[in-house]
Structure formats: structure tokens, C-alpha cells
Residue frames as qw, qx, qy, qz and C-alpha x, y, z in Angstrom:
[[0.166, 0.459, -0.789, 0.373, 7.49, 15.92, 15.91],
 [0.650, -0.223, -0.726, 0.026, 6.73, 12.78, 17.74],
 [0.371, -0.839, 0.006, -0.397, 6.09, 12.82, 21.18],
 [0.906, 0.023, 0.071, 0.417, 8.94, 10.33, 21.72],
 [0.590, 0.312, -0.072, 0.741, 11.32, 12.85, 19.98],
 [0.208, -0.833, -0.042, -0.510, 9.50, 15.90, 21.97],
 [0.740, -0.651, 0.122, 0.116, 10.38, 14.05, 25.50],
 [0.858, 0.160, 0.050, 0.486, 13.72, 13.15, 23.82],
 [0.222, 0.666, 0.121, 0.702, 14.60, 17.02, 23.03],
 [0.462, -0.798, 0.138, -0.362, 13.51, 18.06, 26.62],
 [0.952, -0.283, -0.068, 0.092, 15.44, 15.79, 27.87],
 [0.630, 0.321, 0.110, 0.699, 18.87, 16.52, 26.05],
 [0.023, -0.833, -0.095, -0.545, 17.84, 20.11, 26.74],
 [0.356, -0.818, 0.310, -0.329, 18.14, 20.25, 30.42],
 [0.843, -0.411, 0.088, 0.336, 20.62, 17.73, 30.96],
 [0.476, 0.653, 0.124, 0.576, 22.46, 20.34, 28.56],
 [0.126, -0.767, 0.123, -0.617, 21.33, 23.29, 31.09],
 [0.820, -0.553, -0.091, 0.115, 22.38, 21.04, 34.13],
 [0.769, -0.008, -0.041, 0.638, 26.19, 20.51, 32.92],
 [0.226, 0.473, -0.137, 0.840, 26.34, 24.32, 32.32],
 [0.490, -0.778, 0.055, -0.390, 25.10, 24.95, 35.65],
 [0.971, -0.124, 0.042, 0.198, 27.29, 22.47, 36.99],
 [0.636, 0.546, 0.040, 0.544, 30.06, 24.32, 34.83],
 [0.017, 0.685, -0.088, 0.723, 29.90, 27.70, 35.91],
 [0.457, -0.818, 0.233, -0.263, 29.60, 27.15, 39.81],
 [0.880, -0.234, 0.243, 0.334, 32.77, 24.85, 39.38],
 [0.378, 0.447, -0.084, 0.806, 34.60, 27.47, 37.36],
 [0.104, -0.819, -0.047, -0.563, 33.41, 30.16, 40.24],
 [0.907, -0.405, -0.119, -0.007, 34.55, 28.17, 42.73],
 [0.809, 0.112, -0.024, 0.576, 37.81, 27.52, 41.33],
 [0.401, 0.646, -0.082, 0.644, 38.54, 31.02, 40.76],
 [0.551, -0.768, -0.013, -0.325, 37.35, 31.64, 44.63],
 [0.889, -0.444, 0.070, 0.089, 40.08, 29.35, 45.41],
 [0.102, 0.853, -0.401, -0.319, 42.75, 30.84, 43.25],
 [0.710, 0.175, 0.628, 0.266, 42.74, 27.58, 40.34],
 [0.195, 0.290, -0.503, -0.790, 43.43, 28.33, 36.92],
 [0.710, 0.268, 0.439, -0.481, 39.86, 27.71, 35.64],
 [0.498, 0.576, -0.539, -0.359, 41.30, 27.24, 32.03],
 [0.122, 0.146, -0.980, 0.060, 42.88, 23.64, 33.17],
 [0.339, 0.154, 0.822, -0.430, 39.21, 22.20, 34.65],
 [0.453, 0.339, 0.044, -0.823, 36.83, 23.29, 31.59],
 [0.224, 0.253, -0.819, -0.464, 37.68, 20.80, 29.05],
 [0.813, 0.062, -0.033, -0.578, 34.45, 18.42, 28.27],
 [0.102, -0.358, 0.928, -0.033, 34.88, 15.16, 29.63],
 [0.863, -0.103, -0.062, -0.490, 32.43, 12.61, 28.49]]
């Protein structure tokens, strides 16, 4: 693997593990506030 595609891959990786961080303390939130988390999850690009 190139090192191009290595940086590429890391890259993709943690902007991956951002959105699900990102995810989960905006579902934990919601639920703190009494939202139906089900309506907010949906993947918006």
C-alpha cells in the first residue's frame, strides 16, 4: 500500500470515528432531553 493510500485510509478512518463520536453524544443527549433518538440518527451526507 502506497503511502498516499496509507494517509488516505487514516484519514477516512477517524473522520469515520469522529461522526460516531459525534453520534452517540447527540443520541445521549437527546435521550437526556426526552427526544425520540430514532428520528435524529439517519445519515445525512
Amino acid at each position: 500500500m502506497s503511502t498516499e493510500n496509507q494517509a488516505r485510509a487514516l484519514m477516512n478512518r477517524h473522520q469515520h470515528q469522529v461522526k460516531n463520536r459525534q453520534q452517540s453524544l447527540l443520541s445521549r443527549t437527546s435521550e437526556e432531553v426526552g427526544l425520540d433518538s430514532t428520528r435524529i440518527t439517519g445519515d445525512r451526507k
